[in-house]
Every structure is written in structure tokens, then in C-alpha cells.
C-alpha positions as a printed NumPy array, in Angstrom:
array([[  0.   ,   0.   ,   0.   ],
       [  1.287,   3.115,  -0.587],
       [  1.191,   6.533,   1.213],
       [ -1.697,   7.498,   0.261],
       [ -3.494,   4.384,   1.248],
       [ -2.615,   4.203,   4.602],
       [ -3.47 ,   8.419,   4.798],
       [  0.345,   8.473,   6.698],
       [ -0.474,  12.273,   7.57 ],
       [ -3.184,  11.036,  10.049],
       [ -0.836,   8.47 ,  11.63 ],
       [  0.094,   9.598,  15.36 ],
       [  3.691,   9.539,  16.401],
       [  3.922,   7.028,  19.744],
       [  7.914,   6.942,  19.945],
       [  9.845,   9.433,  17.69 ],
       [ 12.764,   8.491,  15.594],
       [ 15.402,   6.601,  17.652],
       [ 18.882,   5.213,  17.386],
       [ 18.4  ,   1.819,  18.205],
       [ 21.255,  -0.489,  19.983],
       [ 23.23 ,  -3.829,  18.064],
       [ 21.254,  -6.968,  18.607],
       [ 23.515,  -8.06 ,  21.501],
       [ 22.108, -10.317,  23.489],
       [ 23.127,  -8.161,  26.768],
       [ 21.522,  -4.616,  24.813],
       [ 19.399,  -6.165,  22.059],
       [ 16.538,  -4.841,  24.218],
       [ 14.765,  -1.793,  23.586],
       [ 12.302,  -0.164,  25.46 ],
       [ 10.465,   3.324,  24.478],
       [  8.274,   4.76 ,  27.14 ],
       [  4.961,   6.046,  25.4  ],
       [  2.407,   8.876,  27.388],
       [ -0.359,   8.44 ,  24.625],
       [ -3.663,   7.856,  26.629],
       [ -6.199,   7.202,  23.676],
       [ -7.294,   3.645,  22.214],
       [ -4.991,   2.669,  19.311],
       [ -5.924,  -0.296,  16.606],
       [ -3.705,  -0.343,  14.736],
       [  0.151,   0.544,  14.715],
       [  3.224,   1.457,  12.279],
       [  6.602,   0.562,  12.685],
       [  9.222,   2.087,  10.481],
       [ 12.709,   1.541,  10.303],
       [ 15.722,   3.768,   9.018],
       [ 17.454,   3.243,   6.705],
       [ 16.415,  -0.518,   6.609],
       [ 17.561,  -3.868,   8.341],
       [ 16.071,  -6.495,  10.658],
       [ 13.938,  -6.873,  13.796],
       [ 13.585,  -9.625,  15.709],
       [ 10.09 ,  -9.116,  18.201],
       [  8.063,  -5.922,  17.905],
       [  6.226,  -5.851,  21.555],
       [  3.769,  -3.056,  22.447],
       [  2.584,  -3.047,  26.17 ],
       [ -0.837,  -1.584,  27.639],
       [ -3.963,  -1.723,  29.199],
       [ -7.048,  -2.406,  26.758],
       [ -9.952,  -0.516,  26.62 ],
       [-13.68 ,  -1.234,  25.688],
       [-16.615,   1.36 ,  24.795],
       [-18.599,   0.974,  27.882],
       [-20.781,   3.868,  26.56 ],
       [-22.173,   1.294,  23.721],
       [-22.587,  -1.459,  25.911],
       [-26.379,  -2.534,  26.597],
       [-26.429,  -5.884,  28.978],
       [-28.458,  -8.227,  28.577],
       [-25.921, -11.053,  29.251],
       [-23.058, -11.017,  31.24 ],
       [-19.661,  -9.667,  30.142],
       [-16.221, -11.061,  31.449],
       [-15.686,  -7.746,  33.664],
       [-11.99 ,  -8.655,  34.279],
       [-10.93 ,  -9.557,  30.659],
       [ -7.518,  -7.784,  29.636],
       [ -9.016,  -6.986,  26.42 ],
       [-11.86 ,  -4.231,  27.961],
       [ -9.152,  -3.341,  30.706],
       [ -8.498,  -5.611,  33.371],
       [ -5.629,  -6.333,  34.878],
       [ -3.516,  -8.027,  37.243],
       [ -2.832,  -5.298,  40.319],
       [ -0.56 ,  -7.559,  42.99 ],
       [  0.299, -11.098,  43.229],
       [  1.913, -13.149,  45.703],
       [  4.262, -15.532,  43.648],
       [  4.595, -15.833,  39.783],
       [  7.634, -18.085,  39.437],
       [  6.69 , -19.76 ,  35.921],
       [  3.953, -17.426,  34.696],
       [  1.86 , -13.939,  35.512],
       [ -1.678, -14.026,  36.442],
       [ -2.072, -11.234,  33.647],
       [ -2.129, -14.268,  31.068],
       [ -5.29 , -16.039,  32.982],
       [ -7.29 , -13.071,  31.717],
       [ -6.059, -12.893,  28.185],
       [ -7.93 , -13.718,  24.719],
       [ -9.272, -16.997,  24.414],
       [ -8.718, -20.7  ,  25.794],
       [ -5.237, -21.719,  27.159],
       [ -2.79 , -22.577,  24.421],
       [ -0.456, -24.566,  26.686],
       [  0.205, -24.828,  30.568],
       [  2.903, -21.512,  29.38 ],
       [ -0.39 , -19.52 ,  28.556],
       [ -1.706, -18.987,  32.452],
       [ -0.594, -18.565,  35.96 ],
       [  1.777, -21.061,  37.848],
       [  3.336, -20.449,  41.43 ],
       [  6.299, -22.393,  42.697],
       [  5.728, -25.668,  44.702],
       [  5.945, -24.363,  48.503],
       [  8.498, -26.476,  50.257],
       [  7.242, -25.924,  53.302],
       [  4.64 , -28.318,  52.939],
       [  3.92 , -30.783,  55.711],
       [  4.767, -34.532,  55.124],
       [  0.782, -35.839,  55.274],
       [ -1.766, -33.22 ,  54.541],
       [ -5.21 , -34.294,  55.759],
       [ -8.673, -33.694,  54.181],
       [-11.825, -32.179,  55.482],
       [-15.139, -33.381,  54.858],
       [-15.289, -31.48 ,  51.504],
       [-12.359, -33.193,  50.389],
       [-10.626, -30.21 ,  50.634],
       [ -6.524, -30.111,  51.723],
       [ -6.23 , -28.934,  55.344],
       [ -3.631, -26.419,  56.39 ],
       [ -1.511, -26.165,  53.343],
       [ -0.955, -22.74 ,  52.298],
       [ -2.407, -20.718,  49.758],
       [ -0.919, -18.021,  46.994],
       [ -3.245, -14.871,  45.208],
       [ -3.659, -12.712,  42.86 ],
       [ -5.772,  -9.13 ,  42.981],
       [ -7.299,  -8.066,  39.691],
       [ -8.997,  -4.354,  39.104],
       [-11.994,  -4.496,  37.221],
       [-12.32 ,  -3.453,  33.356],
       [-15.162,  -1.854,  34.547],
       [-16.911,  -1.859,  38.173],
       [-20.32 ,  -4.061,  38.563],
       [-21.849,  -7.117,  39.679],
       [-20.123, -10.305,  39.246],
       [-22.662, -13.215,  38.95 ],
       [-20.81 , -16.241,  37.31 ],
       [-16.986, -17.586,  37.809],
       [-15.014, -19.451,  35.118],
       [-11.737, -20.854,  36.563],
       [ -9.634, -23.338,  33.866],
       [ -7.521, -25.778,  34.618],
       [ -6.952, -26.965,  31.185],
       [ -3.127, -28.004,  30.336],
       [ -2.759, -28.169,  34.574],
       [ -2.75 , -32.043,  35.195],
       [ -0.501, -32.942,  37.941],
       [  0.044, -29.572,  39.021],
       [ -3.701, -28.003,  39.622],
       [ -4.608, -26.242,  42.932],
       [ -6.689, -28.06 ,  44.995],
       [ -9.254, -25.573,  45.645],
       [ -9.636, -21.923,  44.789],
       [-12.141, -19.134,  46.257],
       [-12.807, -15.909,  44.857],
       [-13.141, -12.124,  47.11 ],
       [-14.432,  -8.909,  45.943],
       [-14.346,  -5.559,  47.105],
       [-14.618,  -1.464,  46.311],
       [-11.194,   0.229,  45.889],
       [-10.699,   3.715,  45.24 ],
       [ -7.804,   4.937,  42.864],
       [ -5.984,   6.196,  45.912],
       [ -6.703,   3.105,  48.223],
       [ -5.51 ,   0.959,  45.215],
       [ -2.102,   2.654,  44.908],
       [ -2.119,   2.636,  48.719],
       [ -2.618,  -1.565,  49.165],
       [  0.21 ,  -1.733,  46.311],
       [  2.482,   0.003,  48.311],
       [  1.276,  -2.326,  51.394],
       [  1.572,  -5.294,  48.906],
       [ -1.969,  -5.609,  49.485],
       [ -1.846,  -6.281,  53.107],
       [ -5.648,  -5.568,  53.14 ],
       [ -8.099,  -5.694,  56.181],
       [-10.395,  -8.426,  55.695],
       [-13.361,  -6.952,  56.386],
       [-13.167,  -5.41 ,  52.886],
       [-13.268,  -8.318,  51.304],
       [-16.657,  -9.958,  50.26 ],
       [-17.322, -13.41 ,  49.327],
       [-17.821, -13.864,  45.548],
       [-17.   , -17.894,  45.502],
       [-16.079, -19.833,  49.002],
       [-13.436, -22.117,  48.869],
       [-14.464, -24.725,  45.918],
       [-12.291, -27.907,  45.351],
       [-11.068, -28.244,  41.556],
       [-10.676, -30.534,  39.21 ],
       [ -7.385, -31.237,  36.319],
       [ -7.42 , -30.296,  32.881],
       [-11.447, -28.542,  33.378],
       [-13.238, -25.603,  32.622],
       [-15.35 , -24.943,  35.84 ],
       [-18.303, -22.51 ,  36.126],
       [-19.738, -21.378,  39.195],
       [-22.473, -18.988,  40.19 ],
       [-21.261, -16.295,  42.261],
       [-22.685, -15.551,  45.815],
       [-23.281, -11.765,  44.726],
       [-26.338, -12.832,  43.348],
       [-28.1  , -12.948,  46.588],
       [-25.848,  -9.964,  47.85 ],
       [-25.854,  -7.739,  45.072],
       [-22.784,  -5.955,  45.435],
       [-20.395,  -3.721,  43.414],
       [-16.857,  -4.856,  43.045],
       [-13.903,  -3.025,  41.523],
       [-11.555,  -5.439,  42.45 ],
       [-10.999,  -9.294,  42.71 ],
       [ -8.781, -11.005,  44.901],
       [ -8.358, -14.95 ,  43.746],
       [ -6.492, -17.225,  46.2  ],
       [ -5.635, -20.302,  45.613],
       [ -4.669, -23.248,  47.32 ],
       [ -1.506, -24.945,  47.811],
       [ -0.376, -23.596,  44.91 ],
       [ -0.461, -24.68 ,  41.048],
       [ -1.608, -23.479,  37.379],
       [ -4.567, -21.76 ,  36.29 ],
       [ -5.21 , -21.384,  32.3  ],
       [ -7.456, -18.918,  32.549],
       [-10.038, -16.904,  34.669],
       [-13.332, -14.718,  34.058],
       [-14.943, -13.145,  36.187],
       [-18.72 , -12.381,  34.036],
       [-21.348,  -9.832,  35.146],
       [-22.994,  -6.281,  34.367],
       [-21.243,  -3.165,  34.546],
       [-22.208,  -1.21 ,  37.242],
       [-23.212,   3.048,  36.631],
       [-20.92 ,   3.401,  39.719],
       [-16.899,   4.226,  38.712],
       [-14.239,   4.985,  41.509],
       [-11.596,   5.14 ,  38.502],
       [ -9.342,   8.436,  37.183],
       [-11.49 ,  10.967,  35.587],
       [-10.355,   9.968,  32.36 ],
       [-11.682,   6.662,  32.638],
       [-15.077,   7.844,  33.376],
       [-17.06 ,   8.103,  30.404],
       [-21.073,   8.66 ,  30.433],
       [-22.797,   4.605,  31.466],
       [-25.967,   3.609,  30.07 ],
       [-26.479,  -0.24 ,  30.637],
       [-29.453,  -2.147,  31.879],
       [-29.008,  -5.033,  33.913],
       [-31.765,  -7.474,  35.007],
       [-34.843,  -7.328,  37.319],
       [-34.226,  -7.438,  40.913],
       [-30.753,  -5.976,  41.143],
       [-30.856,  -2.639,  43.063],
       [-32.01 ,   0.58 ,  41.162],
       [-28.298,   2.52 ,  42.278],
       [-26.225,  -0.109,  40.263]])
């Protein structure tokens, strides 16, 4: 295509024209710091005066239309696509929770979270009546909402996890200001757990499985803007979605607060 084809006069400039360093493996790397904060989709590289690149990699936080959103079923609130993302963890030792909420099924057991094996693990671990492992340590991850609302179903995936699945999960919700958010990071979310709120109890799981539960908020009908998933001993999780309705209330920075319109079904309260 040529120049006038891809209109290159409307094209935005992201990272200006740069010397670049040798593809060294200690200073192959380069990283450009970009301040843009409006939705891109689409982007141009161009090189002077020509050679080779070997990975192109352009970081951020995706962004949906929430202004052209009418609900009548539920959207996966925490889905990095619209937004979400992964705010605080507690161990990430082969792979970052961001990849539980990325596009589409698990590729491989690469393509979600997995924590290190504790080794402080006791030599017998007993059961409770559930079935569920006693005692034996748990890791989490805290996720800020694309969008605040009401969660009312859970999708946790095992898929790819065989021998190396948690044994149970449960899922915690709560309201988090921009300012209390930055605050817990700091804190490395040493949060009081009275601001926590149920969304799942803790649910025994299953290798190599999609599961889908209901959420508790249902009956409780309660905003969340953030989602705290523990799980327990520790393990790999392919993917996670947390599915509701966007709620009118938003605690976010001014600039993520365009005008809502969304309806959401009978019986939730009028002020969501």
C-alpha cells in the first residue's frame, strides 16, 4: 500500500525516531516509554534506513466502549481486552496471572498462571469433609476491574494443569478507590479483611477442566472493583473470568469515566 493508502499524515507519532542499539544479546533490548492515553488499533513501525527486527512488543492496558454497551448477558468484567488487569500477586515463578485473563482458551500450561511448589509443605496433609486439603498454604492474585459491577458467574480453567492443579480456589471482591488501590500496592496488598466480600467460598477443583460457578453476589448484590483470587496450595490456572454487568458506579481516574448507560436485570438494586 502506498502513502496514500494508509493516509500516513493522520498516523500519530507514539515513539519518535530513535537510534536503536546492536542486537547483543546483553543490549538487544529496547524499550520506548509512550504517554499516549487514547485507544490505538492499529500501529506502524518504520525503520531507518532498513535492516532487521527480531520481536516488535507493544505493552498496555485495553480498553472497551462501555458507553455502547447494553447488557443483557453477562460480560467477562476482568478480561484484559476491555481493561483488566492483574494489580498484585503473591508468587509468579513460571507465569503472571495477567495471562489467565487474556484472549481466548489456554494454548499450553505456558499460557496462564503457575506459582512455585511451597516447600514448606507438611509430610501428610489431611482432608476435610469437603475433600478439601487442610492447612496447606495458599498463593493470590488481585485483579482491578475493566469496569466496576456485579459479578454473577466464575469461570476458573484448569486446562493443560494435570498434575500440578490447585486443589481448591475461592474468589473475594471488594470497592477500591484509585488512591486506596495505589495505597494496598504500596502495602503489597496487606488488606483488612473486612473489605473483602465473598464472591465464591473455597471450591475444590478438578485437572485439565473448565469450571463454572455462580457467584454468591447474586443474593448480595454488590459492586466490586476489584478481585482477589487465592488459591490453594499452589499450582496453574489457564485462565479466569470473572462475568457480570457493569455497574453506573466508577471509583476510577477521571479519564476513565465516560457517560454509562447499561441495563441489567430485574431485581438488582435501582443505584447499580
Amino acid at each position: 500500500m502506498g502513502d496514500q493508502e494508509l493516509k500516513s499524515g493522520d498516523w500519530d507519532c507514539l515513539v519518535p525516531m530513535t537510534e536503536l542499539k546492536p542486537g547483543k544479546p546483553a543490549s538487544g533490548h529496547n524499550y520506548f516509554l509512550v504517554n499516549s492515553q487514547q485507544r490505538w488499533t492499529h500501529i506502524r513501525l518504520n525503520i531507518f534506513p532498513d535492516g532487521g527486527v527480531a520481536r516488535l512488543r507493544v505493552y498496555g492496558t485495553g480498553q472497551k466502549d462501555w458507553t455502547a454497551t447494553d447488557a443483557k448477558e453477562p460480560l467477562d468484567l476482568v478480561a484484559l481486552a476491555f481493561g483488566g488487569a492483574c494489580v498484585g500477586f503473591s508468587n509468579a515463578h513460571f507465569g503472571h496471572p495477567n495471562k489467565m485473563i487474556g484472549v481466548g482458551q489456554p494454548r499450553s500450561a505456558a499460557d496462564g498462571w503457575e506459582t512455585a511448589r511451597k516447600l514448606d509443605r507438611p509430610p501428610t496433609i489431611e482432608n476435610d469433609e469437603n475433600g478439601i486439603l487442610l492447612d496447606s498454604g495458599c498463593e493470590w492474585a488481585v485483579f482491578r476491574l475493566a469496569h466496576p459491577g456485579v459479578i454473577t458467574q466464575i469461570e476458573v480453567n484448569t486446562e493443560h494443569f494435570k498434575g500440578n492443579y490447585p486443589d481448591s480456589c475461592k474468589v473475594d471482591g471488594c470497592i477500591l478507590t484509585t488512591q486506596e488501590e495505589e495505597d494496598m500496592i504500596k502495602q503489597k496488598w496487606d488488606l483488612l479483611g473486612h473489605k473483602w466480600k465473598p464472591l465464591l467460598p473455597v471450591t475444590k477443583l478438578s485437572p485439565n477442566k473448565n469450571h463454572v460457578f455462580d457467584s454468591l453476589t447474586l443474593e448480595l448484590q454488590d459492586v466490586v472493583t476489584h478481585a482477589r483470587l487465592t488459591i490453594s496450595p499452589d499450582g496453574g490456572l489457564g485462565r479466569l473470568r470473572l462475568k457480570g454487568f457493569p455497574s453506573s458506579i466508577c471509583l476510577l481516574r477521571p479519564r476513565e469515566k465516560p457517560m454509562m448507560r447499561f441495563s441489567v436485570k430485574a431485581g438488582f438494586r435501582a443505584n447499580l
